[in-house]
DOKE-819739 format. One line per field, with one value per residue (C-alpha): x, y, z; residue number from 1. Coordinates in nm, 4 decimals, m for minus. Layout:
N
X (X,...);
Y (Y,...);
Z (Z,...);
nr (NUM,...);
//
This chain:
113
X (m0.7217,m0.9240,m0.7277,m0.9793,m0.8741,m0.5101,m0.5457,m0.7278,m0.4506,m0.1752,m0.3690,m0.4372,m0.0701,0.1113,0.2156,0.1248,0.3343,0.3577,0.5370,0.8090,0.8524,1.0367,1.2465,1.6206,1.8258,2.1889,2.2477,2.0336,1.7155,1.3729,1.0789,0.8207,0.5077,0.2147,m0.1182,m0.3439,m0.6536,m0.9349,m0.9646,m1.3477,m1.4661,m1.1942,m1.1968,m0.8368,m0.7167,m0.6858,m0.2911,m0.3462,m0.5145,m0.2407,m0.0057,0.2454,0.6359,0.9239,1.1830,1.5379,1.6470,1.9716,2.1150,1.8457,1.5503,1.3144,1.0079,0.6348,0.3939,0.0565,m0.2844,m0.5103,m0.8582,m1.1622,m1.4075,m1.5990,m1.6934,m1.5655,m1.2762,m0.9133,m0.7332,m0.3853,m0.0642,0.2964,0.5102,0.9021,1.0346,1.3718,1.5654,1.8087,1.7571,1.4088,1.1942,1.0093,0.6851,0.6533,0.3057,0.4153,0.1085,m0.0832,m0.1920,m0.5481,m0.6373,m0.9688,m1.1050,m1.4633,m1.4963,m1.8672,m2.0770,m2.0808,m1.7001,m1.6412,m1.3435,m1.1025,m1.2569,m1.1692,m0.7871);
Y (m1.2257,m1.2581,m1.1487,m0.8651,m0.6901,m0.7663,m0.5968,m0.2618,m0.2535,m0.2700,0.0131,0.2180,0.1965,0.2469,0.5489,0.6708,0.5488,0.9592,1.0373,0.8014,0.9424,0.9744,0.6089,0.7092,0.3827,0.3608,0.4224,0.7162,0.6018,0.7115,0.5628,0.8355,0.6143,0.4011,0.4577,0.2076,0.1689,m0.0261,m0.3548,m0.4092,m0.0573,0.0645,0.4260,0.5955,0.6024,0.9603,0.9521,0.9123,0.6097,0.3995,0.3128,0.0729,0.0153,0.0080,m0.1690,m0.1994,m0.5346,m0.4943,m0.2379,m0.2534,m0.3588,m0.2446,m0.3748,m0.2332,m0.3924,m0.1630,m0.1672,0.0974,0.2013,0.3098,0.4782,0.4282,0.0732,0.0254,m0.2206,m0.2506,m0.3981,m0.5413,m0.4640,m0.6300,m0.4895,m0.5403,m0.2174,m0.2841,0.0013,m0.1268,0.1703,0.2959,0.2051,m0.1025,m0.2805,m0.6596,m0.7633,m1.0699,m1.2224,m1.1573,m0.8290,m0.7357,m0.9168,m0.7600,m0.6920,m0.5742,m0.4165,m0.4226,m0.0906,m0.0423,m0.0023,0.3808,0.4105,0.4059,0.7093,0.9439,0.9191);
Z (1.6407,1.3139,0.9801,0.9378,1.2454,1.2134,0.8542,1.0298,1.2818,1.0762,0.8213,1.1463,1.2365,0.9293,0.7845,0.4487,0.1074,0.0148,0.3639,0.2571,m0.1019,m0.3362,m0.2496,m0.3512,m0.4496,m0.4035,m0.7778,m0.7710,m0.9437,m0.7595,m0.7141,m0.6660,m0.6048,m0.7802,m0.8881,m0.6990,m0.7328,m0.4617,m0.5761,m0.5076,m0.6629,m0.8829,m0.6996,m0.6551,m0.3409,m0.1905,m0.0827,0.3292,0.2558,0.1110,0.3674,0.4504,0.4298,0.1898,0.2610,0.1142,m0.0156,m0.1526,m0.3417,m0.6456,m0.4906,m0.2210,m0.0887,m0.0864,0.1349,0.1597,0.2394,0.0598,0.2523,0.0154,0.1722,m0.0998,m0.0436,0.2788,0.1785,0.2292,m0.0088,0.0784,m0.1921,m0.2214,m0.4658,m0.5615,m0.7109,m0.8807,m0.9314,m1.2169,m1.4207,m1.4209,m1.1555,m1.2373,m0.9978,m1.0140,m0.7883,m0.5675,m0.6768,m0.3327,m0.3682,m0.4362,m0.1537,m0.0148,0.2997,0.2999,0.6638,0.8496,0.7716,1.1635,1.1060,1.0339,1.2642,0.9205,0.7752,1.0745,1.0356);
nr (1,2,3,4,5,6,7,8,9,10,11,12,13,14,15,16,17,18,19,20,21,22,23,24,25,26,27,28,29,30,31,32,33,34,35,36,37,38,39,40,41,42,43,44,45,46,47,48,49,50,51,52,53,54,55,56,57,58,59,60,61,62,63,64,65,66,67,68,69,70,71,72,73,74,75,76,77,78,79,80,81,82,83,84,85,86,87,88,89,90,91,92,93,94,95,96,97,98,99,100,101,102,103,104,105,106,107,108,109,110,111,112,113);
//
């Protein structure tokens, strides 16, 4: 299977990052969420369209690992985050996101979900 259509399945089965906000850590900090943006065009990403996972780590940290759709431009662009939630929520990239994924025009089957 080709890493473009890996990346659309995973996107298609994923939930969206909203659905599994706010993140509560043990401590009692929360993560309520990120502003991303497409990495091709810029454009915001309309909240359904950012989905993925987080993931506890240990007690202070959690794991985000999403892929954001733009319509826009027809590109998905992958995201891996580590939120530590010492005190107030803080978002180190993992230095692979903004990976893009420009899908063929014939490939409209993203902007129905």
């Amino acid at each position: 299977m080709k890493q473009l259509q890996a990346t659309q399945i995973e996107w298609s089965s994923s939930h969206p990052i909203h659905q599994q906000l706010p993140y509560r850590f043990p401590n009692g900090v929360e993560f309520k969420g990120v502003n991303a943006r497409c990495g091709q065009c810029g454009a915001d990403y309309a909240a359904d369209y950012m989905r993925g996972t987080l993931s506890t780590l240990n007690q202070k940290q959690c794991l985000m690992v999403a892929k954001g759709f733009c319509g826009l431009c027809n590109t998905i662009t992958c995201f891996n985050f580590l939120i530590d939630g010492s005190a107030e929520p803080k978002i180190m990239d993992l230095g692979e996101s903004q990976q893009r994924h420009s899908l063929p025009q014939q490939d409209s089957a993203l902007q129905e979900h």
